[in-house]
C-alpha positions in Angstrom: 0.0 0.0 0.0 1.1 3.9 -1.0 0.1 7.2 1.0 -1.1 9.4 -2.6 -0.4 12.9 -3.2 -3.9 14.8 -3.3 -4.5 16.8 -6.3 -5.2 20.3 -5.9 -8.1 22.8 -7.6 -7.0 23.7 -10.7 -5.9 20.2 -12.1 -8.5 18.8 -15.0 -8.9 15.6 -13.5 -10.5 17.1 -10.5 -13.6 18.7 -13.1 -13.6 15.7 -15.3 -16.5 13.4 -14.8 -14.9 9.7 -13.4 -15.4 7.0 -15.7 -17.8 3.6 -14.4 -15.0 0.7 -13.0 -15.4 -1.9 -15.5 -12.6 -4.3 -14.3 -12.8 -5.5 -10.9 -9.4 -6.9 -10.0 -6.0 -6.7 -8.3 -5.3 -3.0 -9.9 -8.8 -2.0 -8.4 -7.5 -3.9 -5.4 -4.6 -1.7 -4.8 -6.2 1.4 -5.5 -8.8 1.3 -2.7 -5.9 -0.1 -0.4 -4.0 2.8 -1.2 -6.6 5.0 -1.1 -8.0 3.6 2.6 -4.2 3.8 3.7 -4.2 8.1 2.2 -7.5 8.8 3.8 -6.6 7.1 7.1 -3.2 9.6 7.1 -5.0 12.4 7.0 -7.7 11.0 9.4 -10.4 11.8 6.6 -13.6 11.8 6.5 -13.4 10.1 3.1 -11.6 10.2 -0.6 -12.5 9.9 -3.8 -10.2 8.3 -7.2 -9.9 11.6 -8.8 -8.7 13.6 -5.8 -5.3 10.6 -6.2 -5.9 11.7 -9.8 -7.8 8.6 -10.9 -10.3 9.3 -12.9 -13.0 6.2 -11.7 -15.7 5.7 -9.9 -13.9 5.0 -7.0 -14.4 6.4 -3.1 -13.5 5.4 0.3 -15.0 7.2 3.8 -14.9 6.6 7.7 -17.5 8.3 9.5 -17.9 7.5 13.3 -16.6 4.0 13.2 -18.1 3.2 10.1 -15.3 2.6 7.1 -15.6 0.8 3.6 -15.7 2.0 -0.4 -18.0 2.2 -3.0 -17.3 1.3 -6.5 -19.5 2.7 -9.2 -22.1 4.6 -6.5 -25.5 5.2 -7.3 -27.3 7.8 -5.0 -30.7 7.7 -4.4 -31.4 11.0 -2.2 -34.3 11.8 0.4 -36.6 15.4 -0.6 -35.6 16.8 2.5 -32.5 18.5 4.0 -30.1 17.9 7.2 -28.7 21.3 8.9 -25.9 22.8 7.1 -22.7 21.7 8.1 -19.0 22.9 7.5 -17.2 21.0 4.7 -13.7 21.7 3.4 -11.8 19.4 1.0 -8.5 18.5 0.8 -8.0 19.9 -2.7 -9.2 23.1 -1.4 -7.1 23.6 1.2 -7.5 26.6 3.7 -11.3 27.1 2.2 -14.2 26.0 4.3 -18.0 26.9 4.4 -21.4 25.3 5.3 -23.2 22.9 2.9 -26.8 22.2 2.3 -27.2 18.3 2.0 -30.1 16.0 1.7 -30.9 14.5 5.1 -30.9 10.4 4.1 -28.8 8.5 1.2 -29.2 5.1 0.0 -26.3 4.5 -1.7 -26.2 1.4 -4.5 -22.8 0.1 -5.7 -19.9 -2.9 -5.7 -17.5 -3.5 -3.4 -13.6 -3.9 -4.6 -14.8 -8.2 -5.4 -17.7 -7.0 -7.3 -20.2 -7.9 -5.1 -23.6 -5.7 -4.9 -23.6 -3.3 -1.9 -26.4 -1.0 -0.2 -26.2 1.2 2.4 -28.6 3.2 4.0 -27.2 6.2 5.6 -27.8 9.6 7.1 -26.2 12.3 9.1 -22.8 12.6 8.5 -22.4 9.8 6.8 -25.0 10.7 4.2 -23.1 14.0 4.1 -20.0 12.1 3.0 -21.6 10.0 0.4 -22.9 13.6 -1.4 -19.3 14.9 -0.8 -17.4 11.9 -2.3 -20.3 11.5 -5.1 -19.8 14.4 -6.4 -16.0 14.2 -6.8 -16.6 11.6 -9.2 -19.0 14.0 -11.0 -16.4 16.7 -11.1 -18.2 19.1 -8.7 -16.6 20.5 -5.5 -17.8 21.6 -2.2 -17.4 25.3 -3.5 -20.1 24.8 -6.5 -22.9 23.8 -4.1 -22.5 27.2 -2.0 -25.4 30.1 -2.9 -25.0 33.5 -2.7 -22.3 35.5 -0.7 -21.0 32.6 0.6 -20.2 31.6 -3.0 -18.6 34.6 -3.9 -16.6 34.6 -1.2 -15.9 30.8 -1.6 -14.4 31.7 -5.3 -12.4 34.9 -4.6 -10.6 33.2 -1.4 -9.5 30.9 -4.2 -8.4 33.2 -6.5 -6.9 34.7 -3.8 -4.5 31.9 -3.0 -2.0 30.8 -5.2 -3.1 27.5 -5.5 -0.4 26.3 -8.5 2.8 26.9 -5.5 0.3 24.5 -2.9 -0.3 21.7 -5.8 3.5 21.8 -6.0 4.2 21.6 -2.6 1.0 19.2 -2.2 2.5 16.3 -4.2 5.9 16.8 -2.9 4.6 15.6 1.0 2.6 13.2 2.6 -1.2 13.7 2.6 -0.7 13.5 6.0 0.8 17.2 5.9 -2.3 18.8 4.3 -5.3 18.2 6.6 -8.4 16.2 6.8 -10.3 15.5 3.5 -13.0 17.2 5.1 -10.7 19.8 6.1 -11.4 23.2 7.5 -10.6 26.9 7.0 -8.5 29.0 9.9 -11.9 31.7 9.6 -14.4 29.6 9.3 -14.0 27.2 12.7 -14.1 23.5 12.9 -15.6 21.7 10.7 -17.7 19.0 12.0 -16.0 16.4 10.1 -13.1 17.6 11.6 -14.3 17.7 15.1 -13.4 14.0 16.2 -10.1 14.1 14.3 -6.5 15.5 15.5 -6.3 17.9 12.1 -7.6 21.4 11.7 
């Protein structure tokens, strides 16, 4: 097993749409090994492929004991909303804001054999499942914000110089960087983050 470097905003694969797993086998294997052992560095909430810059249908997640994958997830989403949590991302480090997410998921998919998984889930866990989904539908965090807190969202971006922190990024251990659910120093804890060691 490998720790990954975490690709940054800016890099295509991150707004490219992931492509279905079609081969379930030992390079699928090894991916999700690698990609429990990166998420577990960083104490994650969870990962998806193209955040390591693997562009499949691919994500892992631990939420409150609770730890697996899902290969080619299908998300079938309740009409109403949880409260508005603070999410952050890994590829967007130092940018956190709260996120309006469907209260209950049932999530459809395979596990790394192949085999036919669903899981009911809601709370935080349903939060992550939204989150990690929409990796692997090339949306971020950032795109699901309204209004000011959009704005904002974008120019703190622009702001940064995010093509010096991918550089840096791939150079270190995910471990450096911060939760995949990582917070913002203005914006507080996120409650991802709340259980974990990282700010």
């Amino acid at each position: 097993m490998a720790i990954l470097p975490i690709r940054i905003i800016g890099d295509p694969v991150l707004r490219t749409p992931a492509d279905p797993v079609a081969d379930f086998g030992p390079e699928l294997e090894r991916l999700v090994a690698d990609m429990m052992e990166t998420m577990e560095d960083v104490d994650g909430a969870g990962l998806a492929a193209p955040q390591v810059g693997v562009g499949q249908r691919v994500f892992t997640y631990q939420i409150d004991g609770v730890r697996g994958h899902l290969v080619n997830p299908v998300l079938e989403l309740s009409d109403d909303f949880q409260d508005d949590v603070v999410e952050g991302c890994l590829s967007i480090p130092g940018v956190a804001y709260p996120v309006r997410r469907r209260r209950t998921v049932t999530a459809s998919g395979f596990d790394v054999q192949g085999n036919a998984v669903t899981i009911e889930a809601e709370g935080m866990l349903a939060r992550a499942f939204q989150h990690e989904t929409d990796h692997l539908d090339g949306i971020l965090f950032v795109d699901r914000l309204e209004g000011d807190e959009r704005r904002s969202a974008y120019r703190a971006i622009r702001a940064a110089d995010y093509s010096s922190v991918a550089g840096q990024t791939v150079t270190k251990r995910a471990g450096h960087v911060g939760s995949a659910f990582g917070t913002g120093a203005s914006f507080g804890k996120s409650a991802f983050g709340a259980a974990r060691s990282s700010a």
